[in-house]
BAKOL-797471 format. One record per residue (C-alpha): residue in one letter; y, z, x. Coordinates in steps of 0.5 Angstrom, whole numbers. Layout:
BAKOL-797471
(site A (Y Z X))
...
//
This chain:
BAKOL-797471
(site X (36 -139 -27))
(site X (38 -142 -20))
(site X (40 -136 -16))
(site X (46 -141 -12))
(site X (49 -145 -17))
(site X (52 -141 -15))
(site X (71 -97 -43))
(site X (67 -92 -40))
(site X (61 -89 -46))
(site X (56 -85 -46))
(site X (49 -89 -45))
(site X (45 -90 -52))
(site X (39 -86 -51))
(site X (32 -89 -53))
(site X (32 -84 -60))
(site X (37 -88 -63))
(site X (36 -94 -63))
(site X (32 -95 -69))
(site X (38 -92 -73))
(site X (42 -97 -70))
(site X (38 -103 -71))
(site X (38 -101 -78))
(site X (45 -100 -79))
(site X (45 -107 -74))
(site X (41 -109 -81))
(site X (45 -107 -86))
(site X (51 -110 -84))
(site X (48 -117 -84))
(site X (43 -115 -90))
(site X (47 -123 -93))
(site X (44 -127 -87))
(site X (37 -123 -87))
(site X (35 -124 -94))
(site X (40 -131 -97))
(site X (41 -135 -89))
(site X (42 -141 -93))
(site X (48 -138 -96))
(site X (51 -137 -90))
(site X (51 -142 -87))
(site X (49 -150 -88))
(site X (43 -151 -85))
(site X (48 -155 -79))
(site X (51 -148 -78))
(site X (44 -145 -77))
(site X (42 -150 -72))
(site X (48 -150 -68))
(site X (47 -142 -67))
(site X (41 -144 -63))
(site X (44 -148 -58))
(site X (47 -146 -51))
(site X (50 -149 -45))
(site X (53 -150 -39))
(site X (59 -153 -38))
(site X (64 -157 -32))
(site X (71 -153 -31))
(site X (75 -146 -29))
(site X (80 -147 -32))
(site X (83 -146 -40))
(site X (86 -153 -39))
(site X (80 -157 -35))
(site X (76 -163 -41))
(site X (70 -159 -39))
(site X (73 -152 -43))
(site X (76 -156 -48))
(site X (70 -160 -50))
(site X (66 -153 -50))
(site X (72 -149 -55))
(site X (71 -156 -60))
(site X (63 -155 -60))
(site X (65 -148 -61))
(site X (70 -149 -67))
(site X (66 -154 -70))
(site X (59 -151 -71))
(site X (55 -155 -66))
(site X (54 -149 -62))
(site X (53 -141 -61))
(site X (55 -140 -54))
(site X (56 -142 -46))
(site X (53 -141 -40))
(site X (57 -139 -34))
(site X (55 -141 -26))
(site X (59 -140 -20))
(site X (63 -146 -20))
(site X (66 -144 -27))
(site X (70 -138 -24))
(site X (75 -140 -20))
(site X (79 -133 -21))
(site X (77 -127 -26))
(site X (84 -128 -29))
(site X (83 -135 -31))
(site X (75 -133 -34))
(site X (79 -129 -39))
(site X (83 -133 -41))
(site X (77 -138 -42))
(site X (73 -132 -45))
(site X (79 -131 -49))
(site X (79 -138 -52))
(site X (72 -138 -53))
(site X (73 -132 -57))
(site X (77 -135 -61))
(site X (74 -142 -63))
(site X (69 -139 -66))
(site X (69 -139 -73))
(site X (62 -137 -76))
(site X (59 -132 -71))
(site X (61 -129 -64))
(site X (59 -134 -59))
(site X (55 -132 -53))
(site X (59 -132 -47))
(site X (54 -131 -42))
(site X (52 -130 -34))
(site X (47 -128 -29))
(site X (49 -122 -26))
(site X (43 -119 -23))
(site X (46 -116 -16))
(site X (45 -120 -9))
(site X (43 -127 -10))
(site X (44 -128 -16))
(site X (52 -126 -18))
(site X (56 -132 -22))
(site X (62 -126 -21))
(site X (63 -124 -13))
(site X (67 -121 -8))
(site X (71 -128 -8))
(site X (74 -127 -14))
(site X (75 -119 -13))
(site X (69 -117 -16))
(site X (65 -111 -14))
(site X (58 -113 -11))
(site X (52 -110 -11))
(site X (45 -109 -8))
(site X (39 -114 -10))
(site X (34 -110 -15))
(site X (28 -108 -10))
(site X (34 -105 -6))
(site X (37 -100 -12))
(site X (31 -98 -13))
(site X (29 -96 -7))
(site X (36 -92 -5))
(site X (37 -90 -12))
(site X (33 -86 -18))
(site X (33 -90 -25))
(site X (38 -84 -26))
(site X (43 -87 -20))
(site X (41 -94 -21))
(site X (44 -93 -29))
(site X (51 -91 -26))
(site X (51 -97 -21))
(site X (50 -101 -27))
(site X (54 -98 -31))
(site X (60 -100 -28))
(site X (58 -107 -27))
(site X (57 -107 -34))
(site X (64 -106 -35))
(site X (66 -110 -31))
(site X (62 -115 -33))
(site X (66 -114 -40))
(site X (72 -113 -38))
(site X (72 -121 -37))
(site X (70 -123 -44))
(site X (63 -123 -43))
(site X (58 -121 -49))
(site X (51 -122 -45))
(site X (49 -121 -38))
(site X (41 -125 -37))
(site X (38 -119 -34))
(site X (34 -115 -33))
(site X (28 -117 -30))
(site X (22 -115 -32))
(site X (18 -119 -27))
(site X (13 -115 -22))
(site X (14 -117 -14))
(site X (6 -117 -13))
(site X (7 -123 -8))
(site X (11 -122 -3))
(site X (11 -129 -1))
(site X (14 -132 -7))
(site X (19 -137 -7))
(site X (24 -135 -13))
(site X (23 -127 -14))
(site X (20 -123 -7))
(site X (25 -128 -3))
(site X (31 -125 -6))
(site X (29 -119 -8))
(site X (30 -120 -15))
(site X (24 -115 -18))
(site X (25 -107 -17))
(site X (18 -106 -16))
(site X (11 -108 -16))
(site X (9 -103 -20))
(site X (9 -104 -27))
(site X (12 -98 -30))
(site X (17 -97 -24))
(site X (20 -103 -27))
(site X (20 -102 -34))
(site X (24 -95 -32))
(site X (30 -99 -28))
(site X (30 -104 -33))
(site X (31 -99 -39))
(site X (36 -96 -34))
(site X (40 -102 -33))
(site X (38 -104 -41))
(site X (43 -97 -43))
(site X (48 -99 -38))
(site X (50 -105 -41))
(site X (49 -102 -48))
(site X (54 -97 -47))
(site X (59 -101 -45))
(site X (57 -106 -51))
(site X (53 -112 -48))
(site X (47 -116 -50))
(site X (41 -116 -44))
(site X (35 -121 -44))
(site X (29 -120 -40))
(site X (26 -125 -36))
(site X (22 -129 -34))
(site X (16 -128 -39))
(site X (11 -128 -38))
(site X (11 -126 -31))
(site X (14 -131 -25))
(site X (12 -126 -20))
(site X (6 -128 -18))
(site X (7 -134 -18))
(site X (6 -139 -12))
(site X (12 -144 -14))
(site X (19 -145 -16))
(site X (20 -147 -24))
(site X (26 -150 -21))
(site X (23 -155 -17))
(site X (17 -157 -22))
(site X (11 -155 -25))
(site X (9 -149 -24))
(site X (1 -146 -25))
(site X (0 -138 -26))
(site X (-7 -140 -27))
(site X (-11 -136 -22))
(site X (-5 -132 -19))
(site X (-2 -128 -26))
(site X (-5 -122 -29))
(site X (-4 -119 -35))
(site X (0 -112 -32))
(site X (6 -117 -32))
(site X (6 -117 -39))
(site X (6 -109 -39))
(site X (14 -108 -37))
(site X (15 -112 -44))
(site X (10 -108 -47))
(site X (14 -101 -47))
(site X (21 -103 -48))
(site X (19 -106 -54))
(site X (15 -101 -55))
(site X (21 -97 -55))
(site X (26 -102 -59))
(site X (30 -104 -52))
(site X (29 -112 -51))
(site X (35 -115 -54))
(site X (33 -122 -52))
(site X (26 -124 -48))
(site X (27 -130 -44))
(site X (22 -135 -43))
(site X (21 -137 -36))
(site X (17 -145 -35))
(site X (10 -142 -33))
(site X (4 -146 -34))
(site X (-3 -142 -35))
(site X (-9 -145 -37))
(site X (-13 -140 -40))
(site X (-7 -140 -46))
(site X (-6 -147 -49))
(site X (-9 -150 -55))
(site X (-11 -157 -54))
(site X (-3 -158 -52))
(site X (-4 -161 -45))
(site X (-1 -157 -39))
(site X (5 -154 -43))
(site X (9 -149 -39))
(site X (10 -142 -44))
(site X (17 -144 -45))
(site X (14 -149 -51))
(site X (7 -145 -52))
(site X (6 -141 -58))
(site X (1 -138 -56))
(site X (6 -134 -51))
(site X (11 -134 -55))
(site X (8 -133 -62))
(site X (2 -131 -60))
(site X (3 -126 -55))
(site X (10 -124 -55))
(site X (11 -123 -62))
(site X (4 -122 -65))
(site X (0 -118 -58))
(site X (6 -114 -56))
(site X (11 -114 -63))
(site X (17 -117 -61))
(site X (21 -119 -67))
(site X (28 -121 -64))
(site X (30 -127 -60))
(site X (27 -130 -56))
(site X (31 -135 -51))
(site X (29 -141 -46))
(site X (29 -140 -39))
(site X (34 -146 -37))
(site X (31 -152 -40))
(site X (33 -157 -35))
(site X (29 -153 -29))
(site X (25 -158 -26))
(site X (19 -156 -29))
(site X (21 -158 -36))
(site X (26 -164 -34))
(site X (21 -168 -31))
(site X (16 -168 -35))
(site X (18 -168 -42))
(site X (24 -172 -46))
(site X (30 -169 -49))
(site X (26 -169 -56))
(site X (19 -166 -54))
(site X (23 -160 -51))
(site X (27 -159 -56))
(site X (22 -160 -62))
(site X (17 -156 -58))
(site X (21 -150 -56))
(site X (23 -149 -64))
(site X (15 -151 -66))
(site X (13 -145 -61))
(site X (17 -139 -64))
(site X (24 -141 -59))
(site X (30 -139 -63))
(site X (36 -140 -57))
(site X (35 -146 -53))
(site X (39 -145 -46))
(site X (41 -152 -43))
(site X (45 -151 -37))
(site X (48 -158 -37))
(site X (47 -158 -29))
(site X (41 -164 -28))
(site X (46 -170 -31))
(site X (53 -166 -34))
(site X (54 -169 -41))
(site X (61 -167 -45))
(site X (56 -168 -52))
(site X (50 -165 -50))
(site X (50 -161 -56))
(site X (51 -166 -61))
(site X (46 -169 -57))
(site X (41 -163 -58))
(site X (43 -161 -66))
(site X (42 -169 -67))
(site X (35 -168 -65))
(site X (35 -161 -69))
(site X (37 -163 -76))
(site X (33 -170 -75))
(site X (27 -166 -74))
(site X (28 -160 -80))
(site X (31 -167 -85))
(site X (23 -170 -83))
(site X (18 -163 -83))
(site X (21 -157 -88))
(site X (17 -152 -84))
(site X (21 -155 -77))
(site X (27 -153 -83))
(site X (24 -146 -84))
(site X (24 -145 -76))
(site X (31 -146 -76))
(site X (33 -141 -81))
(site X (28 -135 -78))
(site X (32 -137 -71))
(site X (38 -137 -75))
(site X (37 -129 -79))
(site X (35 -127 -71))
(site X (41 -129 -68))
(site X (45 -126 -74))
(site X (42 -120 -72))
(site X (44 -119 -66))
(site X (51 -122 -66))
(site X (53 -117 -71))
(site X (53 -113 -66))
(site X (58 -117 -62))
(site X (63 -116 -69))
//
């Protein structure tokens, strides 16, 4: 994501978390083994998509257009960047009525709140700030850095939010990166370090009732360019230890959500030309699911980064993310702000599941995933 677009409980300590994501399957036992008869295979795809939006306040066409999207199924959630907080009254007056539109599932309301740079909620809008993750971690234990957390993550809901895009798993092992290291977005270089601040800001959103994403899978810091900007070839500067902060959260059930970011390696392609991992199956399905056994939702990084919009149409990026094992298909709607966009992608979603039953098949596992962890948000 662009860095500038601008009630207390106790933590959820790591034992019970299986037993909660039983009861999680229990609740939504109906989804899990009869998605069709939730919901219309419309419903379903519309749950897949996510997107940006134009307004700052309940009134702006931008908003209303959203709340319509909402209300009527062609969409599961939205995406916050700066220019859409203009105070924090007014984002919960927004959240409010995106709450309320949805008539299916919760929506997603979602942000980047990560600290320094990149924070959609300022001190502007009196929001409190905090330091960037290199910094955290280098004045504070995982068991400080969980306190500081914490009391963001409050924040964060009290605002009406349900999923905060953080934390990241990526390693600072090049310091003259464009997108991680100048910013100090990573915690450590050391995989294990990260996996230790990652899970403490993981408990901390947890307890106060957020989703998390870990991003930028499989690993942006390494990389010697921005996915923002264009393509972006980890070939010869990703390592496999990228993979390992992934690796011991799911281990441990943690990861609500993986983000896929734009990266392209060619040693993990199939025949596909020089396709970035966002549409990969052999990083999603193959090493995410399969490799490292992660079996909840994955969802893109922004797919109108430039490494995605110049390259691919609206269509190939679509059917490809759905192909390649992507359940949320995140558009910011910053590149050409369209008030359809949504039934622009659940078009091309339908059109495609009407031609191939397996690109139908997709659909409903995305849908039975996402079910998953929205029940969480009932």
């Amino acid at each position: 994501m662009p860095p500038f677009a601008g009630h207390s409980a106790d933590p959820i300590p790591p034992p019970v978390m299986p037993v909660l994501r039983i009861v999680i399957a229990l609740f939504v036992l109906p989804w899990l083994i009869l998605p069709s008869a939730a919901a219309t295979l419309e419903k379903m795809a519309g749950q897949m998509i996510l997107v940006g939006f134009e307004g700052d306040s309940p009134g702006d066409a931008g908003v209303r257009a959203i709340v319509d999207d909402l209300a009527a199924g062609r969409l599961g959630g939205v995406m916050y960047l700066k220019k859409n907080v203009a105070s924090l009254r007014a984002v919960r007056e927004i959240n409010a009525l995106l709450r309320e539109a949805a008539t299916n599932l919760p929506p997603l309301i979602t942000l980047d709140q990560e600290g320094g740079a990149v924070e959609r909620l300022t001190k502007d809008v009196g929001f409190t700030e905090i330091a960037n993750a290199a910094t955290i971690a280098a004045r504070n234990t995982p068991e400080q850095a969980e306190a500081i957390y914490a009391r963001m993550a409050r924040g964060i809901a009290e605002q009406g939010f349900s999923v905060n895009f953080g934390p990241v798993a990526d390693l600072n092992t090049n310091p003259e990166n464009q997108i991680i290291a100048r910013y100090g977005r990573a915690f450590s270089d050391d995989p294990d370090v990260v996996a230790a601040y990652d899970a403490a800001f993981i408990r901390a959103h947890h307890a106060a009732g957020l989703i998390t994403a870990l991003k930028h899978f499989p690993g942006h810091g390494s990389s010697t360019a921005d996915s923002h900007e264009g393509f972006v070839d980890i070939t010869r500067s990703w390592a496999p230890e990228e993979l390992e902060p992934y690796r011991a959260l799911i281990g441990q059930d943690m990861a609500d959500m993986v983000m896929v970011g734009h990266l392209y390696h060619a040693d993990y392609v199939d025949g596909d030309g020089q396709t970035p991992s966002s549409l990969s199956p052999r990083w999603i399905d193959g090493v995410l699911r399969d490799e490292l056994g992660f079996d909840g939702v994955v969802i893109s990084d922004d797919l109108e980064m430039g490494a995605i919009r110049d390259h691919f149409s609206l269509k190939d990026t679509v059917t490809m993310a759905v192909r390649a094992g992507m359940d949320i298909l995140l558009f910011s709607n910053t590149a050409d702000y369209r008030p359809g966009l949504a039934q622009e992608v659940l078009d091309i979603l339908l059109a495609e599941a009407d031609a191939d039953p397996a690109f139908a098949a997709r659909i409903e596992q995305s849908y039975t995933r996402i079910a998953a962890l929205k029940a969480r948000l009932q």
